[in-house]
N, C-alpha and C positions, 0 to 999 in steps of 0.2 A: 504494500500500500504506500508507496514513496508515491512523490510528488513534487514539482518544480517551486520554486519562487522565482517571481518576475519583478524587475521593477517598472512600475508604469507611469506614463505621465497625465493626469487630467487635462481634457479635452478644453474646459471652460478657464480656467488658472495654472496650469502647467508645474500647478504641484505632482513633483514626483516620489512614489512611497511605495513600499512593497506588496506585496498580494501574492498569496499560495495558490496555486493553478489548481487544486481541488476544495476552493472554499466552501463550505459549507453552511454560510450565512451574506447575506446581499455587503459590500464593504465599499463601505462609501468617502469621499476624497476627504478627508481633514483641514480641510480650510474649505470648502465652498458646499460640501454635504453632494455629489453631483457622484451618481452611483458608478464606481468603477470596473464592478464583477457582481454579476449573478450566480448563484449555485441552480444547479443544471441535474444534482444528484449523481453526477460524474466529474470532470473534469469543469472549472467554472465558465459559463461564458463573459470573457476580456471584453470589455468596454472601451475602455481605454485604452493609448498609444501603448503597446508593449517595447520598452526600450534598450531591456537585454534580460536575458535571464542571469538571473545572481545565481542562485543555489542549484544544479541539476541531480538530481538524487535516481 
């Protein structure tokens, strides 16, 4: 059950922060609330810019 971490950038303020590629709960940007991954019940659906993958497991 491994899983990616990406870092993304917000589409609206170009804040960039991390997100787990199987989230489990909707994660939303921290400075403007602008949802940047959906859980899908597999793998999340990426909203936002994916700018590299940090962690690949």
């Amino acid at each position: 059950m491994a899983g990616n971490f990406y870092r993304v950038a917000c589409g609206d303020c170009e804040n960039e922060q991390i997100v787990f590629g199987k989230a489990a709960s909707t994660v939303s940007c921290a400075v403007c609330g602008t949802t940047l991954a959906s859980p899908t019940g597999g793998e999340a659906d990426i909203e936002a810019e994916v700018v590299e993958t940090v962690e690949a497991r």
